[in-house]
Backbone as CSV, one residue per row, in Angstrom:
resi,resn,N_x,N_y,N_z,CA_x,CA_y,CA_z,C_x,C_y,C_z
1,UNK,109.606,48.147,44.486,108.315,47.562,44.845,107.613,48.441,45.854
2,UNK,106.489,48.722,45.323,105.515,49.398,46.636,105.539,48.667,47.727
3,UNK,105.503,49.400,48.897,105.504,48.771,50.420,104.249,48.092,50.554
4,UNK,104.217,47.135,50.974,102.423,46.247,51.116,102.860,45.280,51.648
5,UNK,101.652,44.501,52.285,101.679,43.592,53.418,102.092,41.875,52.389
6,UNK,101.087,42.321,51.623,100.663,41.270,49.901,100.977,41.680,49.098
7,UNK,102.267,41.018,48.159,102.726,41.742,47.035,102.491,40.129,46.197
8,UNK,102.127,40.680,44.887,101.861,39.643,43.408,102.836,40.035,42.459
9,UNK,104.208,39.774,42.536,104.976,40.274,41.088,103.921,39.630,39.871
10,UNK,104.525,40.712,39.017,103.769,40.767,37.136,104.253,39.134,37.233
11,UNK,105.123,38.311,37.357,105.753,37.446,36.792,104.807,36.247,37.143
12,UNK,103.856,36.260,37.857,102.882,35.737,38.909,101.506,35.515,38.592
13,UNK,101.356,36.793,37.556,99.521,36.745,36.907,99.950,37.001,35.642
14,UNK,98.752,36.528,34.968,98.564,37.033,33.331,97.471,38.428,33.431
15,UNK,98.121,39.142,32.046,97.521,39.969,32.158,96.652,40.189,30.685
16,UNK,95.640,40.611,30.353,95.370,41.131,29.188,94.954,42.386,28.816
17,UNK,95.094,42.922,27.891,94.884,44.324,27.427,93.459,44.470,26.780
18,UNK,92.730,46.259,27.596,91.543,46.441,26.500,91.532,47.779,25.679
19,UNK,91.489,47.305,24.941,91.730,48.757,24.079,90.063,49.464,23.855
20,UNK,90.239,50.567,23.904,89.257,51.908,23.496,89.506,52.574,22.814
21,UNK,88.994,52.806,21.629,89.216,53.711,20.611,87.846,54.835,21.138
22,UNK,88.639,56.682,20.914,87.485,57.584,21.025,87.803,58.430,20.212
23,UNK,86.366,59.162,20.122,85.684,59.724,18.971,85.319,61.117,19.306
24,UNK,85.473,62.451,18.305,85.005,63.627,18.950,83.283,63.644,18.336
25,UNK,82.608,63.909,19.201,81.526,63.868,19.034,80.800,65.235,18.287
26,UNK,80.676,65.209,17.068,79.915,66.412,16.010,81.622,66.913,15.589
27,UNK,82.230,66.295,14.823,83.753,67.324,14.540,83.559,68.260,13.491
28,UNK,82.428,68.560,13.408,82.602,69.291,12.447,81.911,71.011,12.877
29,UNK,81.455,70.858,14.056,81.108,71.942,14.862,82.213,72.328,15.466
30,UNK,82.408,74.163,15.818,83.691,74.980,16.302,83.912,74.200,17.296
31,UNK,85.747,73.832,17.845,85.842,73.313,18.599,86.362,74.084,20.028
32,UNK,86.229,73.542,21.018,86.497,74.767,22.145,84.857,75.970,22.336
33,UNK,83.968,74.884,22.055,82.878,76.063,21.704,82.697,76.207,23.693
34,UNK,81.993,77.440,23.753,81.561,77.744,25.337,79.716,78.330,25.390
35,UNK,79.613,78.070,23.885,77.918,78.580,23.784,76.672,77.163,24.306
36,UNK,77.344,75.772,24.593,76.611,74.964,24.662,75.758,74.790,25.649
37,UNK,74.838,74.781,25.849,73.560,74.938,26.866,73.714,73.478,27.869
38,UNK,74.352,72.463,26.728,74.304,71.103,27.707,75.804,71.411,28.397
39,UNK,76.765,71.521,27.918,77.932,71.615,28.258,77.997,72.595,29.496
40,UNK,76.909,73.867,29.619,76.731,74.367,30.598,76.221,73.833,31.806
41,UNK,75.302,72.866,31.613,74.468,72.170,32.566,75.777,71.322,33.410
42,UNK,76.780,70.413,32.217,76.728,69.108,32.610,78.564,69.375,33.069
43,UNK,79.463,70.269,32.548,81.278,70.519,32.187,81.088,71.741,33.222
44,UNK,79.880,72.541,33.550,80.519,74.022,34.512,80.772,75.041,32.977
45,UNK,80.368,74.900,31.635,80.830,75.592,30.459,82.176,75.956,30.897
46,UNK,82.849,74.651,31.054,84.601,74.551,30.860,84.858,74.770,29.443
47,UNK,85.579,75.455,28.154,86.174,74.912,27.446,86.551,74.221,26.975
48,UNK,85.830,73.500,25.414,86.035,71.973,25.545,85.172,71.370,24.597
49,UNK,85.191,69.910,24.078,84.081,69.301,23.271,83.972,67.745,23.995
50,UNK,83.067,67.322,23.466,82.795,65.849,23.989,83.097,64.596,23.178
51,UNK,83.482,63.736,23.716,84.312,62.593,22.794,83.216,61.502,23.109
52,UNK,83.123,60.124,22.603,82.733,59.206,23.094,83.501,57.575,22.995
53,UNK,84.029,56.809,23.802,84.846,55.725,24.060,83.839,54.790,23.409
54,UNK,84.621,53.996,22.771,83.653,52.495,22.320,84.855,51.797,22.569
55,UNK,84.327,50.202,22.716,85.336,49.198,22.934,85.595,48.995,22.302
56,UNK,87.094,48.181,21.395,87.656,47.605,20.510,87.628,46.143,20.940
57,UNK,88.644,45.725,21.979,88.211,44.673,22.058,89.418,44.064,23.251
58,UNK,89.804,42.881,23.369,90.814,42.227,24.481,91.566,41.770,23.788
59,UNK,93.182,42.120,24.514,94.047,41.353,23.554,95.094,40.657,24.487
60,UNK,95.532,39.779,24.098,96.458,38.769,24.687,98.142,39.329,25.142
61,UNK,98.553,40.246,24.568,99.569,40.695,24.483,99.168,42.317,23.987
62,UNK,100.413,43.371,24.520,100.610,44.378,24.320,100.532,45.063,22.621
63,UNK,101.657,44.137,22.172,102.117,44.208,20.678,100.871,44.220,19.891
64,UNK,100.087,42.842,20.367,98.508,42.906,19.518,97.644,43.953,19.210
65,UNK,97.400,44.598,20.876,96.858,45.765,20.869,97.132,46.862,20.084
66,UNK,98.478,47.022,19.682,99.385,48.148,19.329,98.958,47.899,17.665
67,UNK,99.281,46.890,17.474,98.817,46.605,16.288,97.650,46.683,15.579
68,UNK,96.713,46.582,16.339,95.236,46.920,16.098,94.881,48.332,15.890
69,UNK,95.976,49.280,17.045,95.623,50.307,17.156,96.380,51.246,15.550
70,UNK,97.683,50.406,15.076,98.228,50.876,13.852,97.025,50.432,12.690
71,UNK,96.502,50.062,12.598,95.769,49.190,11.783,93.996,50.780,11.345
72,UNK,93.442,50.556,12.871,92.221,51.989,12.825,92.939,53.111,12.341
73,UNK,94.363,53.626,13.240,95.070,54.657,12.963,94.990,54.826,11.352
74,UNK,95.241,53.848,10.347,95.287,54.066,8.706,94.534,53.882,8.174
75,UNK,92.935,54.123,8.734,92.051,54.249,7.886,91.908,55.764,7.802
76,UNK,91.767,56.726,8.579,92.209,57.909,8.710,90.562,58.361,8.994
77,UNK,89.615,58.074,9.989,88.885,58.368,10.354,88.343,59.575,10.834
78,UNK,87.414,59.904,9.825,86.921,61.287,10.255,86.533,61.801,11.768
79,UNK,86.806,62.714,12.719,86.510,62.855,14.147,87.624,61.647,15.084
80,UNK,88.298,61.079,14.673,89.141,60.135,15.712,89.974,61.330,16.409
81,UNK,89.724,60.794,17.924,90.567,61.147,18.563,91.402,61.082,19.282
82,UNK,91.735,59.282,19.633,93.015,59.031,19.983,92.231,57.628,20.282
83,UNK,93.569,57.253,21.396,93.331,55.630,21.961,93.673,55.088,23.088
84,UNK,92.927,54.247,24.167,93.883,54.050,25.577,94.158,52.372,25.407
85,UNK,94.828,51.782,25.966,94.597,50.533,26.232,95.292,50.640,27.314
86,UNK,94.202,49.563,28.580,94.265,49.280,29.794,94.714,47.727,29.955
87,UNK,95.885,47.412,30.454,96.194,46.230,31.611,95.445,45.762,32.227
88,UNK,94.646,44.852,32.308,93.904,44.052,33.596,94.552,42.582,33.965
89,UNK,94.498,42.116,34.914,95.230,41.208,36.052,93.351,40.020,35.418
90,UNK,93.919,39.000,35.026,93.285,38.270,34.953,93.485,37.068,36.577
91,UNK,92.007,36.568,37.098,92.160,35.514,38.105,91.701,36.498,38.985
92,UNK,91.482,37.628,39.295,91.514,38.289,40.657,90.595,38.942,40.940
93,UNK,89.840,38.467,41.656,88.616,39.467,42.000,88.970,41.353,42.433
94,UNK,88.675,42.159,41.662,89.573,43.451,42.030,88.233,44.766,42.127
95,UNK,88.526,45.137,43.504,87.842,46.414,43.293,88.448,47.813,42.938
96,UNK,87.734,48.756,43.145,87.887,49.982,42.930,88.779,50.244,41.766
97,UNK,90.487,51.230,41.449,90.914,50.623,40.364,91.247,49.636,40.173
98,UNK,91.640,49.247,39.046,91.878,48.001,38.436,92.340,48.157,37.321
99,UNK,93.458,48.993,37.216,94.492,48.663,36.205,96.076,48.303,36.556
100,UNK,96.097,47.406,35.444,97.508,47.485,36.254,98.762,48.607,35.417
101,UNK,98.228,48.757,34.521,99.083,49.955,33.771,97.938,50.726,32.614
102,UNK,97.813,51.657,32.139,97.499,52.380,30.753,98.353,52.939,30.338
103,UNK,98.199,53.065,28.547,99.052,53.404,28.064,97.611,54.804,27.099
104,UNK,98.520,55.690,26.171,97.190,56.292,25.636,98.401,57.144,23.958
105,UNK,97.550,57.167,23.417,97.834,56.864,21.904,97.100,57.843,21.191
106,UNK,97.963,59.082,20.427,97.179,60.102,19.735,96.641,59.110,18.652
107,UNK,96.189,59.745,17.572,94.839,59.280,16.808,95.662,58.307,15.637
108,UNK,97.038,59.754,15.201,97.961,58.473,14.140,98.441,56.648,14.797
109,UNK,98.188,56.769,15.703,98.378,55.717,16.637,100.258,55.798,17.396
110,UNK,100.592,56.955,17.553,101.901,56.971,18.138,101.465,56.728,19.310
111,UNK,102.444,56.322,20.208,102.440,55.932,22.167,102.767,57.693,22.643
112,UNK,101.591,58.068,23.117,101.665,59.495,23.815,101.825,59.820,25.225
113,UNK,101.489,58.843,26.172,102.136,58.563,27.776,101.587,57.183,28.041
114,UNK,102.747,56.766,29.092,102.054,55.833,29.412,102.215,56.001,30.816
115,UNK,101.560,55.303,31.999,101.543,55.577,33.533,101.522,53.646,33.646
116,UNK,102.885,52.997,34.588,102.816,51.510,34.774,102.767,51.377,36.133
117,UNK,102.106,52.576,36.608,102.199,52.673,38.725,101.156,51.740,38.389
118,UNK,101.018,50.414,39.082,99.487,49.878,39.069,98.478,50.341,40.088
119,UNK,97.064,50.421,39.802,95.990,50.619,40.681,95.614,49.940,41.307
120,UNK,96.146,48.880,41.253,95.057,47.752,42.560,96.144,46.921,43.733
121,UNK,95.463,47.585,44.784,96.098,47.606,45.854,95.211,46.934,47.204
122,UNK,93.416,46.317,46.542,92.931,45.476,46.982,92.070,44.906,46.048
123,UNK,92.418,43.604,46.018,91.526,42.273,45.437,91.482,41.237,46.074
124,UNK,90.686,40.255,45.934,90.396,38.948,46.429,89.960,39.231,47.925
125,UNK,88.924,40.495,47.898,89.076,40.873,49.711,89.911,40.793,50.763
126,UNK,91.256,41.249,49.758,92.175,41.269,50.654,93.047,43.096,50.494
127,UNK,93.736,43.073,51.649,94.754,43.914,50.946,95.737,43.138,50.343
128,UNK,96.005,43.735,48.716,96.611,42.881,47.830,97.492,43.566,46.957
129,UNK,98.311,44.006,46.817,98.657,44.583,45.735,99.629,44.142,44.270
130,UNK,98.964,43.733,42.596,99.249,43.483,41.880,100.120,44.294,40.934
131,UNK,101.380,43.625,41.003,102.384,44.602,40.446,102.705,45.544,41.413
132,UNK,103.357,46.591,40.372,104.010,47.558,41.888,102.903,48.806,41.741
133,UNK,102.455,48.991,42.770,101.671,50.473,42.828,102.203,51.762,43.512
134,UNK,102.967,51.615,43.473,104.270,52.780,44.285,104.659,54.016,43.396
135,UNK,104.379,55.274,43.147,105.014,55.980,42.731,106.199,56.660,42.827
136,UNK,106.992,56.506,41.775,108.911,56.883,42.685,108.692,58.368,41.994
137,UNK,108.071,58.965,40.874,108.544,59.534,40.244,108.792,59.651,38.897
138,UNK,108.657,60.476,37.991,108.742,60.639,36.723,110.290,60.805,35.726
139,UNK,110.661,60.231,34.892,111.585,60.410,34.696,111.122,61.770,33.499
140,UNK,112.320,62.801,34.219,111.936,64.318,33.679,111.741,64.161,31.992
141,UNK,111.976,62.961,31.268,111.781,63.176,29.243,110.293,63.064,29.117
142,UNK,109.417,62.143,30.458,108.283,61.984,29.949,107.277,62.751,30.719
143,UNK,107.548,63.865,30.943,107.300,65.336,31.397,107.156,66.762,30.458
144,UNK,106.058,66.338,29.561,105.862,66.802,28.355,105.422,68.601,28.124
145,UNK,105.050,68.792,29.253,104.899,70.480,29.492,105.152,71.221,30.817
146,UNK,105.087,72.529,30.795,105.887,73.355,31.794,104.663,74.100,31.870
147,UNK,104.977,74.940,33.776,103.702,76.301,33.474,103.788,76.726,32.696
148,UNK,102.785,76.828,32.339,102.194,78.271,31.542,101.612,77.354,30.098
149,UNK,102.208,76.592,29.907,101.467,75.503,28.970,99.857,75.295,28.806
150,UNK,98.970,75.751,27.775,97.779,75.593,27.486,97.909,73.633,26.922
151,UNK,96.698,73.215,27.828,96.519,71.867,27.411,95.404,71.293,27.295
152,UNK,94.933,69.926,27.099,93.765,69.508,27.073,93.779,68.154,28.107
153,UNK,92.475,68.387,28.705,92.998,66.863,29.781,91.413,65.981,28.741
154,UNK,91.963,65.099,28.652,91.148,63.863,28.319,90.378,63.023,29.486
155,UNK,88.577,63.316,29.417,88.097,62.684,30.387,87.599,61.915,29.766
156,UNK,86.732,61.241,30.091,86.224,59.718,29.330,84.954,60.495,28.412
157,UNK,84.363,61.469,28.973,83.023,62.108,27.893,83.550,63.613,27.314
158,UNK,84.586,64.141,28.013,84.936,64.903,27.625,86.400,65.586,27.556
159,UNK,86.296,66.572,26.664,87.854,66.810,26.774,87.927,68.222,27.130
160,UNK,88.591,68.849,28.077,88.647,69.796,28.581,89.748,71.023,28.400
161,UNK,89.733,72.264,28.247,91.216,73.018,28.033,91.355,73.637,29.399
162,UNK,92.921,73.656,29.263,93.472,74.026,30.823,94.795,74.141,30.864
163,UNK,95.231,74.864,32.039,96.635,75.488,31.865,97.350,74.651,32.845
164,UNK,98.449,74.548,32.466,98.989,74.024,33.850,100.217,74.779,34.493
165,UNK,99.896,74.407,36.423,100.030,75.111,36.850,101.721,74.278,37.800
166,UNK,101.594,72.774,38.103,102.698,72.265,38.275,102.554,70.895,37.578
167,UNK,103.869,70.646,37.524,104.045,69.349,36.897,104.205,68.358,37.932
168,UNK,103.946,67.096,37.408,104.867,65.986,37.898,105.674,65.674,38.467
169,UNK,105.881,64.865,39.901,106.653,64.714,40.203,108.292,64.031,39.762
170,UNK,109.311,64.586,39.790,110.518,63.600,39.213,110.703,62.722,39.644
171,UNK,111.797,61.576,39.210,112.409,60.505,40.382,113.311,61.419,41.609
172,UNK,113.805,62.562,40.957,114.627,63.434,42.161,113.801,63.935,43.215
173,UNK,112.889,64.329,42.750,111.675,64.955,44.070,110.964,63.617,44.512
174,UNK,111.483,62.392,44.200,110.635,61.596,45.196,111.173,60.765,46.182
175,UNK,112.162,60.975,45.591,113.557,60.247,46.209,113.554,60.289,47.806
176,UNK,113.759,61.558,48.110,113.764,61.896,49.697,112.334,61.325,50.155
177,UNK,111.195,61.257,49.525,109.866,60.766,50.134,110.003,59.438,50.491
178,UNK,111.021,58.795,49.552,110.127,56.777,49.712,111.644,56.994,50.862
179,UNK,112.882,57.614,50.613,113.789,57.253,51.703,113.012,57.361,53.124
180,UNK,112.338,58.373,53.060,111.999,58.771,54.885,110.580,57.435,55.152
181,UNK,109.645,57.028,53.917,109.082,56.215,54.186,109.739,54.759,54.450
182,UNK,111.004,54.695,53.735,111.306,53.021,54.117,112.265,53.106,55.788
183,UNK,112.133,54.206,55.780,113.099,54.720,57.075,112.146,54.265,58.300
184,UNK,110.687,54.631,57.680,109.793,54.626,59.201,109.025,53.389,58.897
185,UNK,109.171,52.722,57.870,108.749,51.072,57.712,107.460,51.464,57.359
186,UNK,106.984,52.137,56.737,105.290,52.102,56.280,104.624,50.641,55.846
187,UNK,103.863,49.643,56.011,103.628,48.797,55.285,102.149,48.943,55.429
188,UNK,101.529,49.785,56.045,100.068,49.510,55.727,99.549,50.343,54.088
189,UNK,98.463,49.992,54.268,97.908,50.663,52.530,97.801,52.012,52.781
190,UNK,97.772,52.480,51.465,97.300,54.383,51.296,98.653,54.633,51.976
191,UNK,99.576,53.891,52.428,100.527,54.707,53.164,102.012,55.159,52.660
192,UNK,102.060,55.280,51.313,102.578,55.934,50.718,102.535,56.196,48.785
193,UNK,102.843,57.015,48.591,102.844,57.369,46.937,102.176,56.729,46.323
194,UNK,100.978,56.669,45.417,100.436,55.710,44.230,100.164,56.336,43.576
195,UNK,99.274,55.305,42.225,98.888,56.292,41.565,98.554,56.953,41.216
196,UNK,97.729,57.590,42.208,97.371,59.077,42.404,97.918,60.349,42.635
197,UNK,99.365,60.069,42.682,100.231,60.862,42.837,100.913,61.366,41.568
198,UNK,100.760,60.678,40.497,101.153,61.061,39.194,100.126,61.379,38.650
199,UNK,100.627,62.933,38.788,98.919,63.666,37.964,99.949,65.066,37.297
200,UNK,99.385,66.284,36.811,99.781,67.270,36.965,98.986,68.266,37.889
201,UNK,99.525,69.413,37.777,98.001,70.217,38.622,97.772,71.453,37.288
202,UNK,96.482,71.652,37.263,96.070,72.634,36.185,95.237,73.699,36.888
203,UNK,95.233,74.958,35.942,94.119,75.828,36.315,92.655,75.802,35.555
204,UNK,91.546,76.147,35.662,90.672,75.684,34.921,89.773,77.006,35.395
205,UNK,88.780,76.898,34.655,87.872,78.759,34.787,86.616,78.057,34.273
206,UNK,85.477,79.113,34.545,84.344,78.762,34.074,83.642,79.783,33.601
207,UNK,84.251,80.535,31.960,83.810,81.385,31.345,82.633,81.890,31.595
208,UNK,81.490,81.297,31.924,79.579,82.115,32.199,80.167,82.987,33.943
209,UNK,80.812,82.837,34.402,81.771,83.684,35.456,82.529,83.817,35.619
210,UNK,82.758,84.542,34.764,84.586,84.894,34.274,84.878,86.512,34.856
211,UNK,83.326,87.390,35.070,83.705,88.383,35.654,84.327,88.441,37.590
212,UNK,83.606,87.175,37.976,83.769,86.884,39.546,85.230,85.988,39.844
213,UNK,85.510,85.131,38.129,86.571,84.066,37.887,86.364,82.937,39.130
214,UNK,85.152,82.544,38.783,85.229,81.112,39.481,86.299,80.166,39.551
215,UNK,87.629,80.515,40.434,88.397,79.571,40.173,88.893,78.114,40.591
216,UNK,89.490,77.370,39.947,89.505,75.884,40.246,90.788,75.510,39.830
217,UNK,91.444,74.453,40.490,92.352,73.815,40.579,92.134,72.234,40.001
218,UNK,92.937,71.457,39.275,92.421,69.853,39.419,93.729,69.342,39.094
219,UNK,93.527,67.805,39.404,94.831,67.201,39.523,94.846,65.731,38.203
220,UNK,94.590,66.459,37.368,94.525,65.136,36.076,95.962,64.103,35.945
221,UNK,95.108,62.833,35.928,96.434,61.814,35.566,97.403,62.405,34.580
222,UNK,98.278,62.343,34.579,99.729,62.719,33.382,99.605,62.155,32.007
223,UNK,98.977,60.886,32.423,98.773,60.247,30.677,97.288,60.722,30.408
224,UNK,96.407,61.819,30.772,95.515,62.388,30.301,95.456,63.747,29.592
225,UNK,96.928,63.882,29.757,96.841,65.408,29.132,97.653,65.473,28.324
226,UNK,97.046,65.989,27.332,97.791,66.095,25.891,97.863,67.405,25.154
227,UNK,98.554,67.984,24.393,98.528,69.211,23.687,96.900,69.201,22.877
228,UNK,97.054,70.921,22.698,95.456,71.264,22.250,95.411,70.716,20.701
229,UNK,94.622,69.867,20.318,94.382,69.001,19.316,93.620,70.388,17.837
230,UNK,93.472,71.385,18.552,92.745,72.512,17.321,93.443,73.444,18.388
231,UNK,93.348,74.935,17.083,94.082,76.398,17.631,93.482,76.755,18.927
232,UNK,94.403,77.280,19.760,92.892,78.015,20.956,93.091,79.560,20.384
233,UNK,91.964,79.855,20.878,91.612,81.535,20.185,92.051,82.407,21.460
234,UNK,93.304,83.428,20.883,94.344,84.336,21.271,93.127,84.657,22.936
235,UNK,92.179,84.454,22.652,90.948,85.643,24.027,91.025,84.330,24.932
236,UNK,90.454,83.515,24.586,90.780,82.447,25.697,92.027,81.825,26.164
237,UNK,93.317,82.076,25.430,94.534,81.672,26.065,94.588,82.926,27.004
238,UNK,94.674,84.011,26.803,94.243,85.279,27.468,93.939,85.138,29.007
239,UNK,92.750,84.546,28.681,91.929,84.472,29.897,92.399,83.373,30.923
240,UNK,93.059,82.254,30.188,93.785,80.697,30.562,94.917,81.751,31.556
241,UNK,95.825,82.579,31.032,96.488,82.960,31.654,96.773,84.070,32.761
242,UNK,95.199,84.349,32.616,94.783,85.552,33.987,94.452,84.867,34.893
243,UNK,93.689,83.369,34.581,93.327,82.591,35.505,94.465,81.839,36.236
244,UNK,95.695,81.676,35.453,96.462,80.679,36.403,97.435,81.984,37.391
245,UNK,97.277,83.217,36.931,98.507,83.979,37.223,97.317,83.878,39.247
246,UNK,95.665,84.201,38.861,95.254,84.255,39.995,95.252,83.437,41.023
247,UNK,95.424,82.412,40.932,95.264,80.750,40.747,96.714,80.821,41.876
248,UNK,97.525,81.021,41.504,99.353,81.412,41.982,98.853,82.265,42.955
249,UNK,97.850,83.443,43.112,98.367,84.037,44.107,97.393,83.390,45.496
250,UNK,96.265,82.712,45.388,95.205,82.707,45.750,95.729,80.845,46.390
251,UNK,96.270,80.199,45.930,96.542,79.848,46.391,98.063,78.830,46.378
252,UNK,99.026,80.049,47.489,100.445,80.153,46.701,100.792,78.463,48.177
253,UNK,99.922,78.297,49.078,100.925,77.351,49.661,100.581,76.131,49.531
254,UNK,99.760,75.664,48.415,99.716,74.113,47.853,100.252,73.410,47.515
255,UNK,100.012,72.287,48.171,101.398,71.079,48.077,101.034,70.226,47.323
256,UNK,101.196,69.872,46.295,101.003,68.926,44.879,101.293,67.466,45.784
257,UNK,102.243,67.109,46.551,102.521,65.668,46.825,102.938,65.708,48.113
């Protein structure tokens, strides 16, 4: 259990599920294009195409959802590109996040990660926290790539390519963290591991300055990144990997957690 002043075990609220089905937007245009004038304006001309989320709908249970999601999965929809369904805590007034778990689902409808750290750690204007929001750690099977790995992180308008540069934390690397925290009694909020702590870290470039290598770092949730869904072209893995080698030297004393 995450450390908190207010704890709500799952056993305590109902929860229901919303599912989102998304869509690549024009699939039939090159994908990974970097010529787009909007994509320049609006991505930094990251590498990448744009998807768009529509709602499916609320479901009472997990299984339902899953089922719904096997169901779109076999129509075999032209441009589909996968699926999330989100946990919400019914009864509770909740700000900021407000999930209590996501799960996310390539397009055949297989389960591709799921993250059950919950996000809400104030509702009902209180400090509150529903379910456990504590991150211990990843168990190393659902730790799906290593450096040097070309990937795609899934944002809600867009999908982005990117290398990554560290992974996930384990349950072994977190181990010593929550010991020294239950050691010094943390119980206020933000005051240790959530879910913001389960991310990976990636390198990312911005080809229109690729001679100066504008470089960037980001820390995408774990259940957002998925293998590259089309080939990447031999020049831009190329470049993916000049950028992370710089990335390493530029900045070698960053602490992921």
């Amino acid at each position: 259990m995450g450390i908190k002043v207010n704890h709500v075990g799952r056993e305590k609220f109902k929860s229901i599920y919303e599912l989102q089905l998304y869509e690549i937007i024009s699939p039939s245009k090159t994908k990974y294009r970097l010529n787009d004038d909007e994509r320049r304006e609006y991505y930094n001309g990251m590498p990448g195409f744009s998807i768009l989320g529509t709602d499916i709908g609320y479901f009472e249970t997990l299984a339902k959802a899953e089922k719904r999601i096997r169901q779109i999965a076999a129509e075999n929809r032209r441009g589909l590109y996968g699926f999330v369904v989100r946990e919400k805590a019914l009864g509770y007034v909740v700000s900021g996040m407000n999930n209590v778990s996501v799960r996310r689902y390539l397009k055949d409808g297989t389960l591709w990660q799921a993250c059950t750290t919950s996000g809400i750690i104030f509702c009902d204007r209180k400090n509150m926290e529903l379910g456990d929001s504590g991150f211990y750690g990843r168990d190393p099977k659902t730790i799906r790539f290593k450096e040097g790995d070309i990937v795609e992180i899934a944002y809600e308008k867009f999908v982005e390519l990117a290398i990554v540069w560290q992974t996930p934390a384990t349950k072994e690397q977190m181990k010593p963290v929550w010991d020294a925290i239950r050691k010094e009694g943390v119980k206020k909020p933000y005051g240790y591991p959530g879910i913001l702590d389960d991310h990976y870290v990636v390198a990312v470039f911005n080809p229109y300055e690729e001679k100066v290598f504008r470089l960037k770092t980001d820390e995408p949730a774990t259940v957002n990144v998925l293998p590259p869904s089309h080939p990447v072209p031999r020049t831009l893995a190329a470049k993916l990997r000049k950028v992370l080698e710089q990335v390493k030297k530029e900045e070698k004393d960053f602490i992921p957690f």
